[in-house]
C-alpha positions in Angstrom: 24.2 7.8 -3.1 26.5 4.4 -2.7 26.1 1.9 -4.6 23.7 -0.8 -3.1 21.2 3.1 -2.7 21.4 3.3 -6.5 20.8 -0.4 -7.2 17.8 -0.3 -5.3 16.5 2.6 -6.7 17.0 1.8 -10.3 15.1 -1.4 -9.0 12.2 1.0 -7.9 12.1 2.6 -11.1 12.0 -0.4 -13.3 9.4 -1.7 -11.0 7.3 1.0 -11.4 8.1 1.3 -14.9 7.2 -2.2 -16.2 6.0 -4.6 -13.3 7.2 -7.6 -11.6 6.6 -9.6 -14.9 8.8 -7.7 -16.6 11.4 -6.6 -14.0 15.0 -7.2 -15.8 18.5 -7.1 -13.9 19.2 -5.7 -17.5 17.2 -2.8 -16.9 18.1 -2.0 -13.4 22.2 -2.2 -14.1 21.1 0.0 -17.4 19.6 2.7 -15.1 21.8 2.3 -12.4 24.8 2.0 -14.5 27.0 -1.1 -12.9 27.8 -4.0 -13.9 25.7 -7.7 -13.6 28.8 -8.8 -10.9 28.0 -5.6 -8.6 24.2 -5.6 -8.7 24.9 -9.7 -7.8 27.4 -9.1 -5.4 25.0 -6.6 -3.3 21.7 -8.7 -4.0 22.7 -12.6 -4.4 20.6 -13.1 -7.6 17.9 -11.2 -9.1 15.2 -12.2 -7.0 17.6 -10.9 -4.2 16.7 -7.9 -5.4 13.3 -7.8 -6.8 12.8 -8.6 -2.9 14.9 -5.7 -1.5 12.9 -3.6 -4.1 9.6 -4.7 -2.7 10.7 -4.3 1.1 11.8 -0.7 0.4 8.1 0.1 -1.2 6.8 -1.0 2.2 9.0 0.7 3.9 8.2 3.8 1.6 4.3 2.9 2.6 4.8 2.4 5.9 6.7 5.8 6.0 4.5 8.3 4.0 1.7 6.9 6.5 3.8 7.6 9.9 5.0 11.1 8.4 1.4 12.2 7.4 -0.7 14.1 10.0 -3.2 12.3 11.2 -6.6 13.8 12.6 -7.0 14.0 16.7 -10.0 12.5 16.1 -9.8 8.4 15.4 -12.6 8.3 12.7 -10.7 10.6 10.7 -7.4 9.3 11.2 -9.1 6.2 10.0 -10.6 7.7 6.8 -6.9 9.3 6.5 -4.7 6.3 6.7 -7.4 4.5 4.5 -6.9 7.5 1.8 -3.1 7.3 2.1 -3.3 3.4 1.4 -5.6 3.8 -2.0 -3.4 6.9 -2.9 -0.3 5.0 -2.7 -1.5 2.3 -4.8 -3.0 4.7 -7.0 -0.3 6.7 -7.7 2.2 3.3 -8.2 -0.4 0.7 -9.4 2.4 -1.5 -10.8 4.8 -1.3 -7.6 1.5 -2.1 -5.6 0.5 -5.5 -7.6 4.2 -6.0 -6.7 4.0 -5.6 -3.4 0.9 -7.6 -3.2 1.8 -10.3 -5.0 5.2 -10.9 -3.1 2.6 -11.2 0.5 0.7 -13.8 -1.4 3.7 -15.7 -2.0 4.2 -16.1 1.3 6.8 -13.9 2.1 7.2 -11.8 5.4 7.9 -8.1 5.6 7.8 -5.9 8.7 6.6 -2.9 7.1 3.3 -4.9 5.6 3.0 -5.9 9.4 3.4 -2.4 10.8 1.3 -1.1 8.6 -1.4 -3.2 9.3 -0.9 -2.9 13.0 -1.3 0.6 12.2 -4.4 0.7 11.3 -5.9 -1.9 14.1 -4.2 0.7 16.3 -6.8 3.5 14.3 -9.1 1.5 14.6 -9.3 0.3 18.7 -8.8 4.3 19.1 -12.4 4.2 17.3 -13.7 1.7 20.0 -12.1 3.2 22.7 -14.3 6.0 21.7 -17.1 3.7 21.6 -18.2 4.7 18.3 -17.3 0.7 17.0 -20.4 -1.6 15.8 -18.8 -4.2 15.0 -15.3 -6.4 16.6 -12.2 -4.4 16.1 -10.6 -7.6 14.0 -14.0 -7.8 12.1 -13.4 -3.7 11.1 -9.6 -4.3 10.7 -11.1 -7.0 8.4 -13.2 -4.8 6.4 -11.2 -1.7 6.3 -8.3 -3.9 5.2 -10.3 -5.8 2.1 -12.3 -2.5 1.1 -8.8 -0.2 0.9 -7.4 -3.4 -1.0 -10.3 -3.4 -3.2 -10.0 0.4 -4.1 -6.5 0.1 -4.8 -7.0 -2.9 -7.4 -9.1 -0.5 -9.3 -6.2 1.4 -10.1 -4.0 -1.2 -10.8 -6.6 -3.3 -12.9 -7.6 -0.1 -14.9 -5.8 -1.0 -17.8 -6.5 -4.8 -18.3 -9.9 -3.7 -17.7 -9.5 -1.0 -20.3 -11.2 2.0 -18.7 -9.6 4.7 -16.9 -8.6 5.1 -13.0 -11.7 5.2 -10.8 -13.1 8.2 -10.2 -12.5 9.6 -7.2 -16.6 9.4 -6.0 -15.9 5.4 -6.8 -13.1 5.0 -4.7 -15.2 7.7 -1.4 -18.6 5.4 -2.1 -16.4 2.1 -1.3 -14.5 3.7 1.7 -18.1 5.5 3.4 -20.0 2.1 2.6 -17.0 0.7 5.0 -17.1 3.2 7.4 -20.9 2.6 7.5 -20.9 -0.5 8.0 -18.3 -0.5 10.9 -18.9 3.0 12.4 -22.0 3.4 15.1 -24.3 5.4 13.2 -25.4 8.7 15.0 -28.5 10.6 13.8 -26.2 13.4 13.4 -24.3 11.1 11.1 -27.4 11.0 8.7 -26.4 14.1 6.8 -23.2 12.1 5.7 
């Protein structure tokens, strides 16, 4: 692994580790054992790299969602990439709020953008099939806010001081989605 590989993902790990709050330079030259002058002469400045960090989580997003297998069938796929989303998140709450917090800071990744062109992709497959109720922005809306919402459970769990959701939680907030979205068959009904 060079040197700029091992930066990066001592960067991860402190991230994951403690949160943007408490992301040090300390920490990541610690783990990655170089010096402040290398991590500074690969990254700029510290926020250099808390950015790199936060673009590679994307990228690490955007990439566990392209190498999963996705259903044939578009409502699945959609159910899918919305489970890979929350899992994500779930499984790296702080590296999430992370991520999150850098988009709402205005700043512009390709990966968020992929992945959310992903998912209008899923989601005109769904209306191709005819099987949309509502506008395909309107679902991208929803599906967008409601996988969002799931994942701030996981991240939130411990201000909040209860555990992770359970799992029913998170399935209840994704098939309320899906319901509302989704053309409902009668054969649907036994859902």
């Amino acid at each position: 692994m060079n040197t700029y590989d091992k930066i990066l993902a001592a960067a991860l790990k402190v991230l994951e580790e403690e949160g943007g709050a408490q992301f040090s330079t300390r920490a990541v030259t610690a783990i990655a054992q170089v010096t402040a002058p290398t991590l500074y002469h690969h990254f700029g400045s510290a926020d250099g790299l808390l950015s790199a960090a936060i673009v590679e989580a994307f990228k690490q997003l955007f990439e566990s969602k392209i190498a999963a297998v996705e259903s044939a069938i578009p409502e699945m796929a959609l159910r899918q990439g919305w489970d890979d989303y929350v899992r994500f998140a779930a499984a790296r709450p702080r590296i999430y709020a992370a991520m999150m917090g850098r988009l709402l800071e205005g700043a512009h990744i390709a990966a968020a953008d992929q992945s959310y062109q992903a998912l209008v992709q899923n989601i005109q497959r769904v209306a191709d099939e005819g099987k949309l109720a509502v506008s395909v922005q309107a679902a991208a809306d929803l599906v967008w806010a409601s996988a969002n919402t799931a994942s701030w459970l996981y991240v939130t769990a411990q201000v909040r001081k209860t555990p992770p959701p359970q799992p029913d939680v998170v399935d209840l907030i994704r098939e309320s989605v899906m319901q509302i979205i989704l053309i409902q068959r009668p054969e649907d009904d036994s859902k």
